[in-house]
Every structure is written in structure tokens, then in C-alpha cells.
C-alpha positions in Angstrom: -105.9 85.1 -150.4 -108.2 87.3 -148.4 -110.6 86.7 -145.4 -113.8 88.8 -144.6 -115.0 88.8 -140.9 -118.7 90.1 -139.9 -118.3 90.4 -135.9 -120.5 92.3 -133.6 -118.6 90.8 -130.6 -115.6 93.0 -131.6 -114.0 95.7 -129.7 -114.5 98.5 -128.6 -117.6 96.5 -126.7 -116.3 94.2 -123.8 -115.9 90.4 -123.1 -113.9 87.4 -123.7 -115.2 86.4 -126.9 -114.9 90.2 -128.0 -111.2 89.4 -126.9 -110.6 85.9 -129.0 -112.7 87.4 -132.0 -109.9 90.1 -131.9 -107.0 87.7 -131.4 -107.9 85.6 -134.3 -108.4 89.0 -136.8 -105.0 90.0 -135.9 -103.1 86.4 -136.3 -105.0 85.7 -139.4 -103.9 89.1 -140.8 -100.3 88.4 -140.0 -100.6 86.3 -142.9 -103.7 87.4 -145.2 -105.0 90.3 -146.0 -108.1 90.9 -143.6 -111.4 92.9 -144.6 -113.4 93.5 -141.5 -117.1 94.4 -141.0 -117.0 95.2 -137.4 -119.8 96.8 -135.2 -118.6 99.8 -134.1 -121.1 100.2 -131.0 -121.5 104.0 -131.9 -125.2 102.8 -134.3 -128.0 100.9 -132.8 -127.3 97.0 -132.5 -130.3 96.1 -134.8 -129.6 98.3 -137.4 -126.3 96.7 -138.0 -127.2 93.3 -137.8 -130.2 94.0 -140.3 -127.8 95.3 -143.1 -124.9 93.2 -142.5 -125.8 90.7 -145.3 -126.4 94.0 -148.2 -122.8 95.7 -146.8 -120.8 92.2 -147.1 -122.3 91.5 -150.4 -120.9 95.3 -151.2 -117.8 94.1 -149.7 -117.2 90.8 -151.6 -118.2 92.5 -155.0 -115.6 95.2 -154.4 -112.8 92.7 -153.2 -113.0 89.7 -155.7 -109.7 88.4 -154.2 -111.7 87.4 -150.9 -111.7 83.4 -150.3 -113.7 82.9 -147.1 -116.2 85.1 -144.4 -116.1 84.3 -141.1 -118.9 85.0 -138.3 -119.1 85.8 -134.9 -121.7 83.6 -133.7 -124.9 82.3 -134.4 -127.0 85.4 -133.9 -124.7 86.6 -136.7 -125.2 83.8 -138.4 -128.8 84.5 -138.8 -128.3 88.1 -139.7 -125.9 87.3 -142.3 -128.2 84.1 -143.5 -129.3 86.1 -147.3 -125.7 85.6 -148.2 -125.4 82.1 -148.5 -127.8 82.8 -151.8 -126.4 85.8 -153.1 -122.9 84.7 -152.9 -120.6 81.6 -153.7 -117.8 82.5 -151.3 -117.8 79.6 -148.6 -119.0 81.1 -144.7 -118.1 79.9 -141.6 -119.3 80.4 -138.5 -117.8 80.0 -135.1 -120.2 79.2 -132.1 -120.1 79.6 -128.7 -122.6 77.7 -126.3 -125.1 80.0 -124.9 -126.1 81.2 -128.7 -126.6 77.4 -129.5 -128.5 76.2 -126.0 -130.6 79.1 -125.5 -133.9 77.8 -124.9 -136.3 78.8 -127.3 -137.9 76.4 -129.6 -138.0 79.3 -132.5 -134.2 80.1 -131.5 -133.6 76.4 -132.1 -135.7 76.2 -135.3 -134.9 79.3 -137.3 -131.4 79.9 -136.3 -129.2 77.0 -134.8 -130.6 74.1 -137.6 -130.0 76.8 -140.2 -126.2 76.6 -139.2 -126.8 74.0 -141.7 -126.7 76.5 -144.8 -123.0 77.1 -144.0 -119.7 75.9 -145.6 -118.8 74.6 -142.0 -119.9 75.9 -138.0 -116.8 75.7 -135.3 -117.7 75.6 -132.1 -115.2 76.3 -129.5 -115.7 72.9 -127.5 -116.8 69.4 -128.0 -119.3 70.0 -125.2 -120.8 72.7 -127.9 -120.1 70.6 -130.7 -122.3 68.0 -128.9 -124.9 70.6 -128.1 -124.9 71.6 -132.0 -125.8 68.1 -133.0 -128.5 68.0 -130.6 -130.1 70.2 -132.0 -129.4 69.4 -135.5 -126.5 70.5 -137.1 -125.1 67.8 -139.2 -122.0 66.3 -137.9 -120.1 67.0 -141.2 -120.6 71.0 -140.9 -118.4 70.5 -137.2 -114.9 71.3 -136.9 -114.0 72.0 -133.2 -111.5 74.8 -132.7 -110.9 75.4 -128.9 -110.4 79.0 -127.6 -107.2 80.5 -126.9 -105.2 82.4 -124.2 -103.0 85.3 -124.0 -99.8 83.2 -123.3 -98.0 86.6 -122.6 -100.8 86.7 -119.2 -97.5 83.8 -117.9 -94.7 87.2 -117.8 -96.8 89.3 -115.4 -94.7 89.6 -112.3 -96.7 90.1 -108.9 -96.6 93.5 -107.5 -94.7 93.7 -104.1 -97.3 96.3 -103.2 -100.6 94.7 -104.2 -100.6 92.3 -101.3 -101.0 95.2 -98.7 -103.3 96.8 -100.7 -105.4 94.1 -101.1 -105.4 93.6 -97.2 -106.5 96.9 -96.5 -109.3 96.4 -98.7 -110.6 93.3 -97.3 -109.5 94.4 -93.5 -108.0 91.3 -92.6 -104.4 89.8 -92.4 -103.6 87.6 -95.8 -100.5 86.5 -93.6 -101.9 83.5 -92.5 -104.6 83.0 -94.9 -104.9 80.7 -97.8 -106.9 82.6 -100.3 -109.1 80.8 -103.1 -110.4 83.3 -105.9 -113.4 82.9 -108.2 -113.7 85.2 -111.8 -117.1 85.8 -113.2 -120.7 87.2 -113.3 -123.3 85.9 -110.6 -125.2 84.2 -113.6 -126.6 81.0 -111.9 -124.2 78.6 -114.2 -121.4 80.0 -112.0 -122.5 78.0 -109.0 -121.2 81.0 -106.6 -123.7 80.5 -103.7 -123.6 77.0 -104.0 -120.0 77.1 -103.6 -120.3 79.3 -100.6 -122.9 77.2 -99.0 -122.1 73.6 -99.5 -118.4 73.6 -99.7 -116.4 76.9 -98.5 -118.5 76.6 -94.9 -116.8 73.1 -94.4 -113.2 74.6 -95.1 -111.0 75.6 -92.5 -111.8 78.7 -90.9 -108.1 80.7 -92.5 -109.5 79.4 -95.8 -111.1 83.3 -97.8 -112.7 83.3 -101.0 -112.9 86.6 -103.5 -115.2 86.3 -105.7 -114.6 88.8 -109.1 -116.8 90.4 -111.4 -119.6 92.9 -111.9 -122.3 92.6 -109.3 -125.7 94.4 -109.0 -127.6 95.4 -105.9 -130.9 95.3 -107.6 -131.2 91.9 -108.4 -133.7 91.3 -105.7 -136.7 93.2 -107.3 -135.5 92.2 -110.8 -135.9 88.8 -109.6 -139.5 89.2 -108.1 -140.2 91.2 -111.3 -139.1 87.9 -113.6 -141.1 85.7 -111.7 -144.6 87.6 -113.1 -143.0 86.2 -116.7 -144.1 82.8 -118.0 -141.0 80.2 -117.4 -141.2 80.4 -121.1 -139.5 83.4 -121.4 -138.5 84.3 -118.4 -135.2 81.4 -118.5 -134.2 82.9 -122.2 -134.9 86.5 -121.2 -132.3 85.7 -117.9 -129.4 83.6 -120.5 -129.6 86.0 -123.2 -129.0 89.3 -121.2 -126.7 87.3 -118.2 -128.8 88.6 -115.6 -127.2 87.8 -112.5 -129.8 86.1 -110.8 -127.5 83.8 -108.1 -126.3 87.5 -106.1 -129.7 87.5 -103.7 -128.4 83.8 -103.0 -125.4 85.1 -102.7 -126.3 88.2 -100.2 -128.2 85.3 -98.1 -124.8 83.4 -97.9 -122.4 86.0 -97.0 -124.8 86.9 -94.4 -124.4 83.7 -92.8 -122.2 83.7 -88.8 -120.1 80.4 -90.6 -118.6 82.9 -93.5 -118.4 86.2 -91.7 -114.9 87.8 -92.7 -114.6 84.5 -95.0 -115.9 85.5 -98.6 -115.3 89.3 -100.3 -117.1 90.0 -103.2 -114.7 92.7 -105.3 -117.0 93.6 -107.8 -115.5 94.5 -111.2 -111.8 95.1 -111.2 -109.0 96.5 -113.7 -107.6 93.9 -115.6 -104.2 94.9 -114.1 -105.9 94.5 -110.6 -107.5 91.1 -111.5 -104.1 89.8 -112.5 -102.3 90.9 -109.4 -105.3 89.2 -107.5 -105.0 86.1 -109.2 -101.3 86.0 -108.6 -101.4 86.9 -104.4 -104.0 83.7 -104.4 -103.7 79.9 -103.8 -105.8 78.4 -105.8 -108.3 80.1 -108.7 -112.1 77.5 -109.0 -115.1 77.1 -111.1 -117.4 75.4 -109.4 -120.1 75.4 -112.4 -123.6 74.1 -112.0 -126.0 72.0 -114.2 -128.4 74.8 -115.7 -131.1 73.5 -117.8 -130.9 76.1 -121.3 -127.4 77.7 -120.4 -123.9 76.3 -120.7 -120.2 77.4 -120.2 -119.0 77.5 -123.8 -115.5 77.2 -122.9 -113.7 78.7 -119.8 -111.3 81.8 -121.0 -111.2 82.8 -117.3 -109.6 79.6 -116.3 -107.0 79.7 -118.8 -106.2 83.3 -117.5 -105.7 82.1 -114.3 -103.7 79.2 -115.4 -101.3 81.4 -117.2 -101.0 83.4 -114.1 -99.6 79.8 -112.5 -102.4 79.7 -110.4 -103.4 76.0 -109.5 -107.0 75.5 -111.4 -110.2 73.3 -110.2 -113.0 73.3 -112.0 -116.4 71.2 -112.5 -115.8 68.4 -114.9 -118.7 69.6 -117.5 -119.5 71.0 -120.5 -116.7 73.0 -122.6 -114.5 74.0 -119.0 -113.1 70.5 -120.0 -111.9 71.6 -123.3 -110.2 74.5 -121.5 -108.9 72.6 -118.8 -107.4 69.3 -119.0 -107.5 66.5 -115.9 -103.9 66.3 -114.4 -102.3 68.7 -117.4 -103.2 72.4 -116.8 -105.9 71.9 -113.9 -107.9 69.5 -111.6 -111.9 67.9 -112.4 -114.1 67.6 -109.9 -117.9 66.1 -110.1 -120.0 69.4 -110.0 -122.3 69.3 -107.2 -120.4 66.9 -105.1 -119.4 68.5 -102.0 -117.8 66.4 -100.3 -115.5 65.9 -103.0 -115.1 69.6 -103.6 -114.0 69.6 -100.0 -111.4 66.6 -99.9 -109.9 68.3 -103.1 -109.7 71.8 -102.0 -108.3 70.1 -98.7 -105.6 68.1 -99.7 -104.4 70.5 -102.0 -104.3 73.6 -99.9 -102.5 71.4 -97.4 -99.6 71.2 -99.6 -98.3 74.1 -100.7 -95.1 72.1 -102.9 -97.8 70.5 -104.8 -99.6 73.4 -105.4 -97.3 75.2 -106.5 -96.0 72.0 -108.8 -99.3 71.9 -110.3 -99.6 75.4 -110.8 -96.1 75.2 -112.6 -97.2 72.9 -114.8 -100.6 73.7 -115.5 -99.1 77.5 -116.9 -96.7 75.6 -119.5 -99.3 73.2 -120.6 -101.4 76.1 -121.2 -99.0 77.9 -123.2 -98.0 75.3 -125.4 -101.8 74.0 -125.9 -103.3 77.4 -126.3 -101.9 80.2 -127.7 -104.1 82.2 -129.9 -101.4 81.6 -132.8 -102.7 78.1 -132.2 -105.6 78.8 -132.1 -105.5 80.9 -135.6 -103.9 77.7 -136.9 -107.1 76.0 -136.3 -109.1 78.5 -138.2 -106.4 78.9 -141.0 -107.1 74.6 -141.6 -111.0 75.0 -141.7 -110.6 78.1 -144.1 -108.4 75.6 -146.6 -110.8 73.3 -146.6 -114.4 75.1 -147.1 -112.1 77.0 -150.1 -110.0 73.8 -151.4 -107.1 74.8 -150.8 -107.7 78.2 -151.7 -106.9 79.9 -149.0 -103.4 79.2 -148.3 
């Protein structure tokens, strides 16, 4: 039996669901054979997305043997929408949060409820499984298949160099330090600067916190050029192109006397470089945010850092708890409660045996839980049962 999968979030572009979209092409085709209509990022965006539908439909006539398409997400889900009427082979498509929460009552009416037209949607989380109902997918079209992690992440060895290297690009001794590390973009979600302001100015003073990912220096006047846009669209415009509107809230923070010499933005890193940093630190947070039209889908990043054995905390909402489990592969923690973000961070920092228990533990509970062949496992299941047993 044969698969078809339609992806625009496909290398060669970048980004963690370009990564799992890869992941499952490659398991699945380990065991079927795989057609793939990819985006190649060489033609315009629009253009491919506008004759996706006519090109599959070329695709399934020339390859009768094909069972089952799956789809990126939902904008590809709309794109590919003409289908569903000029062909009998069951689509499924996988969602992700953002492309399911965004907040536009057209979005919500022309594209998420229209999920509906589909042999079944799989959202990555139950917190996006939840958001999917809200909005009016039927429960019966949802079949949760959580993310997956490169469990081979768990063999990188730290580099005996990296350390010193790292401390002559901060300036400071790590001798003595106990060094919490952060991975993603300044998108308000992230909860960066509130981090830095309500709970990492109560820490002790030897306490440093890197923060990782792309960073822009113009965000100031992109913010005050937003702000002329009605709220309307000014909250989807931000979500849909991950504007990093928290890094002026973040300039004001690091500017503060309490956190001089205390937080280090990197900026984006080599992956190589990210994994050595993730290994030389204590602990790895996601101190998420309530955001009213955004959501954290899943929590890749968190699972990275896991594999990497580092102890994970994270806010108990939305799809990080999919990713990370209470007490199994990482630690909950109310989001926007300092004081318990504090005690946590505290008592765990002040015992390095635990941490580095829990950080044990939480990397082989993550590899047995979330392997991408597990994940592909998931995805093999649905495909059966949209195709009866068909696709086997």
C-alpha cells in the first residue's frame, strides 16, 4: 500500500514541524512506498499552495496503488480542500495549535470547521485536540498523535572544550555558577521577560539564564508600527508571522542593576552549539504564558532538552503537557505563579543528586515514550483505519 504526503512545512525550509513532518515521511517509507508533494521553497509560497489540489489529483490518477494523503496542517488543509470532491482516497490531516487557535473568525469559519470534510484531523496534543473541538471539529474526526523526538539527541557526548568557550563568550566564570537555559523565539507565549522579571530576579545571585534563539533588534518600531493596526488584525498578523514582540520587554529586563551579568541572550545557535549548551546547563525551563489567540502546540524543544538529560520544568498548560509528563520526563509548574516557580527552581538547584536523578530519568522516559518510530506507529493506526485496513 502507498501513502501520498502534500507538506509545505518540509525541508529544505526550517523548524520543528518541518523536522517531525520529515521524521514521519522517512519512517513511514521504511515500510510503504511514499509519493511526496513537497514545497521546494525555490517557487513562490502561494503559487504552490494554489495548485496543490490539481497536482495531487495528477498524482493519485497516475499512482492507483495509493491508499491514504496526508497533510501538513491546516492551511494545507484548505489548499488541498477541492480534493475531498474529486477523489475517494481518504485525507488526513495533522494539526498543530497555532494553525487551529489563530484568531480570526474567517480563519475559524472557512478553514478549521472545514477540517470536518476529512477522513480524520490529528492533532499533536489533547490541548489541540481540545482547541479543535472548540471550534467545531467533530470529536469523531480526532485522533491524537503526540510529536516525537530524535531519541539518538540521548548519545551526544558534551564537548570538553565547549565549556571554556562558552565562558569566554559570556565573560564570566561558569565555575561556580548554576546555569538555567531557555530555547525559543521572543514570541510573547514564551513568557521570556516574565520569567526574567518575576522569578530569575528572586534567584540566587550565582543563578544565569541563556536564553536561545533568533532575536531582532528592530522590534521596537515594529511594535509601535503594529499598534496603528486595529487589535483585529494586529494579534493574527503578530501569531501568524511569530513576530517577536516580548524582546523590547526583554531589553527593559536585562537592563535592570538586579540581572546585570545574570541573563545572556545567544541569539540563534548551530544545532551542534545548542546541544553542547543544553548539556554544560543545570536545568533547561518553559515558563509559557496564557496568550489569548496563540498556543504552544506541543513542546519539541523540551523533549530535545530532555534527551540531552537535562532536568525539564515547564508551565503546566496547553500541549507542553503532552510533551512533558509530571514526575516522568519533567516537572509542572502553575504558569504565572512565581513564587512557585521560585520554590521549584530552588529546591531543585539545591540538589544537584536529584537533579541529576531526574534528569536521568526524564531522558529514558523520553526515549521510550517518543521516538519518532513511535510516533510513525501512531500515524501507520489512523492510516488503517480511514482505509479499512487497507493500508497495512
Amino acid at each position: 500500500m502507498e501513502a501520498l504526503f502534500i507538506s509545505y512545512k518540509h525541508p529544505p525550509s526550517i523548524g520543528g514541524i518541518q523536522i517531525q513532518n520529515k521524521a514521519l515521511v522517512d519512517s513511514i517509507e521504511r515500510t510503504h512506498r511514499v509519493h511526496r508533494l513537497i514545497w521546494d521553497g525555490h517557487s513562490p509560497l502561494p503559487l504552490f499552495l494554489a495548485t496543490a489540489a490539481t497536482r495531487a489529483l495528477g498524482i493519485l490518477r497516475a499512482n492507483p496503488g495509493i491508499t491514504v494523503v496526508h497533510l501538513c496542517d491546516a492551511l494545507m488543509g484548505l489548499a488541498v480542500l477541492p480534493l475531498t470532491a474529486l477523489s475517494d482516497v481518504p485525507i488526513v490531516v495533522t494539526v498543530h495549535g497555532l494553525d487551529v487557535v489563530l484568531p480570526l473568525a474567517l480563519w475559524e469559519h472557512v478553514t478549521v470547521r472545514r477540517l470536518n470534510r476529512y477522513a480524520a484531523v490529528i492533532p499533536v496534543s489533547e490541548g489541540t485536540a481540545q482547541a479543535c473541538r472548540e471550534r467545531g471539529v467533530a470529536p469523531s474526526k480526532l485522533r491524537v498523535v503526540k510529536n516525537g523526538v530524535d531519541i539518538a539527541l540521548g548519545d551526544i557526548r558534551p564537548d570538553p572544550r565547549y565549556r571554556a568557550r562558552l565562558e569566554e563568550r559570556l565573560g564570566i566564570d561558569l565555575t561556580s555558577r548554576r546555569v538555567i537555559v531557555h530555547i525559543g523565539r521572543a514570541v510573547r507565549r514564551k513568557g521570556i521577560s516574565w520569567f526574567l522579571n518575576h522569578v530569575l530576579r528572586r534567584l540566587d545571585k550565582d543563578v544565569i539564564f541563556l536564553m536561545i534563539g533568533p532575536r531582532s533588534d528592530t522590534m521596537e518600531r515594529t511594535t509601535a508600527a503594529l499598534e496603528w493596526l486595529p487589535d483585529s488584525w494586529k494579534q493574527p498578523l503578530i501569531q501568524v508571522l511569530a513576530l517577536p514582540v516580548d524582546e523590547p520587554e526583554i531589553q527593559r529586563a536585562l537592563a535592570l542593576p538586579q540581572l546585570q551579568g545574570r541573563a545572556f541572550e545567544l541569539g540563534a545557535m548551530p544545532f551542534a552549539d545548542m546541544m553542547q549548551t543544553l548539556l554544560a546547563a543545570d536545568v533547561f525551563v518553559m515558563p509559557n504564558v496564557p496568550v489569548e489567540g496563540d498556543a504552544e502546540g506541543f513542546g519539541l524543544v523540551a523533549l530535545e532538552a530532555s534527551m540531552c538529560g537535562l532536568p525539564v520544568v515547564v508551565a503546566g498548560m496547553e500541549g507542553i503537557t503532552d510533551a512533558i509528563i509530571d514526575g516522568s520526563n519533567g516537572v509542572h509548574v502553575a504558569p504565572m505563579d512565581a513564587d512557585a516557580w521560585v520554590t521549584r527552581l530552588e529546591a531543585l538547584l539545591a540538589d544537584p543528586a536529584k537533579l541529576a536523578n531526574l534528569g536521568q530519568r526524564g531522558r529514558e522516559f523520553t526515549r521510550d515514550n517518543f521516538s519518532w518510530d513511535r510516533m510513525a506507529d501512531g500515524y501507520r493506526e489512523v492510516f488503517r483505519e480511514v482505509t479499512g485496513g487497507r493500508f497495512a
